[in-house]
C-alpha positions in Angstrom: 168.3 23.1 78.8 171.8 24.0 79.6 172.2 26.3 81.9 175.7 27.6 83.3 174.5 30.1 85.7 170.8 31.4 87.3 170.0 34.9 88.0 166.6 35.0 90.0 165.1 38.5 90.0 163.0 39.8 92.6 163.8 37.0 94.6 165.2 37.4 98.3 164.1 34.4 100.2 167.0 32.6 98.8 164.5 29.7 97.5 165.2 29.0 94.4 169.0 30.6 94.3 169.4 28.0 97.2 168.2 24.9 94.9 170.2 25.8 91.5 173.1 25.7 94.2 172.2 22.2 95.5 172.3 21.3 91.9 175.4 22.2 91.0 174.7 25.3 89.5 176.1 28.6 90.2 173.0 31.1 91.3 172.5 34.1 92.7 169.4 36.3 94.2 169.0 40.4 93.3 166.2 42.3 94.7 165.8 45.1 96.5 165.4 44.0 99.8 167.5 41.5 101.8 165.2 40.6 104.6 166.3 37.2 104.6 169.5 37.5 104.6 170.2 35.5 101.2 170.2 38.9 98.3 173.3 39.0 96.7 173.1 41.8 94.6 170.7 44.6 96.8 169.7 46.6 93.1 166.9 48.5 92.0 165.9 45.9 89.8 163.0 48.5 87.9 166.0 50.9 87.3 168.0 47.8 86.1 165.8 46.8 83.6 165.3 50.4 82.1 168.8 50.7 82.1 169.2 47.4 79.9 166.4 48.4 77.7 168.3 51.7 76.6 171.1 50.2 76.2 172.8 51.7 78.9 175.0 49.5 81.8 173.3 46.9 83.6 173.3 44.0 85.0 172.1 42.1 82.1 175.2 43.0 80.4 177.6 40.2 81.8 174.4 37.6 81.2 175.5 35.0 78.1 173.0 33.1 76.0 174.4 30.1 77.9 172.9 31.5 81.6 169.4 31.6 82.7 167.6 34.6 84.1 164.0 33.4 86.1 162.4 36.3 86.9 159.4 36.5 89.6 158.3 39.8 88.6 155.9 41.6 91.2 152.3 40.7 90.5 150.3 43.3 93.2 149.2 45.3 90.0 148.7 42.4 87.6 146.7 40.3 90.3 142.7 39.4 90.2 142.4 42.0 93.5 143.3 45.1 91.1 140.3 44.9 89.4 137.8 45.4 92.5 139.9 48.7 93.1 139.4 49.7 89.8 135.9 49.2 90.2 135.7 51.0 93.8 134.9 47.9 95.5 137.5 47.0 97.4 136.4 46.6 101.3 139.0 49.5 102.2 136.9 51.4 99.5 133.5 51.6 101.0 133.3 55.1 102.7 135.2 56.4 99.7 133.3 59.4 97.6 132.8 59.1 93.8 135.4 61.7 93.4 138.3 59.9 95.5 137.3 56.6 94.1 138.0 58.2 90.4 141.2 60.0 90.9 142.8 56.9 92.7 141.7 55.2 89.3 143.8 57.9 87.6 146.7 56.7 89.8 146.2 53.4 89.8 146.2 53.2 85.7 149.7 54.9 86.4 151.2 52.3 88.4 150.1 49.4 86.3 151.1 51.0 82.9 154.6 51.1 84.6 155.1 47.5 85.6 153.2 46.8 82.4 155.8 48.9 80.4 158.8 47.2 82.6 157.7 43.7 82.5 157.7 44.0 78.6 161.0 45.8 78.3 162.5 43.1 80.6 161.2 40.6 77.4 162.9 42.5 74.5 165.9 42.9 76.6 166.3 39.2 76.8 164.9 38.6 73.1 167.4 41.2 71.6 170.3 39.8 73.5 168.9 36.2 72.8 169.4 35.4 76.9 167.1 32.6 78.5 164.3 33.9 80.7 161.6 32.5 82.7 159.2 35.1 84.4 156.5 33.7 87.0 153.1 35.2 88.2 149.8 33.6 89.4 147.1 32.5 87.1 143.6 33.5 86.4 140.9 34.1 83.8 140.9 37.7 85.0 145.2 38.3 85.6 146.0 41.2 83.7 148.3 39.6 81.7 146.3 36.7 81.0 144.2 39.4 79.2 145.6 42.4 77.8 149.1 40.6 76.7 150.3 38.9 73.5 152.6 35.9 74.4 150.6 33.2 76.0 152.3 31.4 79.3 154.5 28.2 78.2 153.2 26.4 81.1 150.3 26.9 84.4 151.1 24.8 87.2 147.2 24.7 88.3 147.7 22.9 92.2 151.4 23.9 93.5 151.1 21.5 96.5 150.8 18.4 94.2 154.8 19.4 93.7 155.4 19.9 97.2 154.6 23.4 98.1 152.6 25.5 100.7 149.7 26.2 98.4 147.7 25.7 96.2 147.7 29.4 94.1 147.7 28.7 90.4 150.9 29.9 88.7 151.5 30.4 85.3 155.1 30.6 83.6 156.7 31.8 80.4 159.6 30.5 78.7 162.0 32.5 76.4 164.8 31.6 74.2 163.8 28.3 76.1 161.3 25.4 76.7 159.7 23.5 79.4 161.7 20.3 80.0 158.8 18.0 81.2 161.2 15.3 82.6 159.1 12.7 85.0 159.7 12.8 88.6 159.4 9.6 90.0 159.1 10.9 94.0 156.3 11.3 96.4 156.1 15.1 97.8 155.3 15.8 100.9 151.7 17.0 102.0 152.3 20.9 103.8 149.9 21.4 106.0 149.4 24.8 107.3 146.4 24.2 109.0 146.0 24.0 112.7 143.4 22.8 114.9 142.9 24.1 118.0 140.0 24.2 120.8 138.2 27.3 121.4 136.2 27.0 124.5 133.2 24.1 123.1 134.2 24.5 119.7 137.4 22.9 117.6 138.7 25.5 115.2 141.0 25.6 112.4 143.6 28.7 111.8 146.2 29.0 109.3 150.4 28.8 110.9 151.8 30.9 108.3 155.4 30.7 110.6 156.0 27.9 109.1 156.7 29.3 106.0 159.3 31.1 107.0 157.4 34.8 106.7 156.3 37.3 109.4 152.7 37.7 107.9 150.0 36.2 105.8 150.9 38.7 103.0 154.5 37.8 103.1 153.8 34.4 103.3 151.6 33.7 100.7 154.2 34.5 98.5 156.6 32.2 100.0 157.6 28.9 97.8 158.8 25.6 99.4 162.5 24.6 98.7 161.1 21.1 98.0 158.6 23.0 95.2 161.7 24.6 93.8 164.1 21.6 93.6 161.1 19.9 91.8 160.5 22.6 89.6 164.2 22.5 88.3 164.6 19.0 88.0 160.8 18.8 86.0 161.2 21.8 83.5 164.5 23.6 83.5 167.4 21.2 83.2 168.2 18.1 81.1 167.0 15.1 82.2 169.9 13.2 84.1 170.6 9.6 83.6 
């Protein structure tokens, strides 16, 4: 596809933005955090997407048909985990009382209506303006949106390492105003391996380096995507195969 520009939403690592650059193309990061040093544009991006729904400024308003907008929306409340707190069995859960575990289920229902409500608008934004979009969240029988939503993903990258990346975590993606390029890439990736063996007393054990990821933490990290991942990525699906 052609693309003249990237916009990647909720993105601050830089990853991605980093890789369009390498390229050739023009890209830039917006989220609301900058702890990596590499956002752009520091915005609400929730605000920013209402905004552009109603028709009121935003930042999708200097976005041409000819740009692409990849979008890696938040996934805490579409996510497989969501539905154990619904259910009152989450491990942080267990001295809960009936009561507390119901009224947080009041809450909870909130909070995903929201993003539910937001990750659609951010759809007919770019399907009324007729702007390119790719949005990417994990897959699973039991994501929320693999469920309770109508447009089925244009692609689900099933073993992320095979393309060069930290892990494995099943990711599905959809395409708008767009489609998957599926261009062959003739290149071995390299194998990441977090894993590191150490001895412990009579015993050899394995733990998990999540440093070299580039995060502070497990959670942060396990949202981290390689640069080699995202250069592949690119090349595979998004633009024109180059002679």
């Amino acid at each position: 596809m052609k693309v003249n520009k990237a916009l990647c939403l909720f993105e601050q690592s830089g990853t991605f933005k980093n890789e369009f650059i390498k390229l050739g193309i023009p890209a830039e990061d917006y989220d609301i955090l900058n702890d990596f040093g590499e956002t752009n544009n520091v915005c609400d991006l929730f605000a920013e997407i209402k905004r552009g729904y109603n028709n009121e400024p935003s930042i999708f308003d200097n976005v041409t048909p000819d740009d692409l907008i990849i979008a890696f929306f938040p996934c805490v409340r579409f996510e497989n985990q969501i539905n154990l707190w619904f259910r009152g069995q989450a491990s942080q859960q267990a001295s809960w009382t009936l009561e507390k575990k119901i009224k947080y289920d009041i809450d909870l229902m909130k909070e995903v209506a929201k993003n539910y409500e937001l990750f659609n608008q951010l759809f007919l934004i770019c399907i009324n303006r007729g702007l390119k979009l790719i949005v990417e969240n994990p897959f699973s029988e039991e994501h929320f949106l693999r469920r309770y939503w109508c447009l089925p993903p244009s692609l689900i990258d099933k073993d992320r390492t095979e393309r060069g990346d930290y892990y494995r975590k099943p990711t599905q993606y959809w395409f708008l105003n767009c489609k998957p390029s599926n261009n062959m890439i003739f290149e071995f990736t390299n194998f990441r391996q977090l894993e590191v063996t150490t001895r412990r007393k009579d015993t050899w054990a394995s733990t998990r380096d999540y440093s070299v990821t580039g995060a502070k933490n497990r959670e942060v990290a396990r949202s981290m995507i390689h640069p080699e991942y995202a250069n592949r990525f690119i090349r595979e699906f998004i633009l024109d195969e180059r002679k």
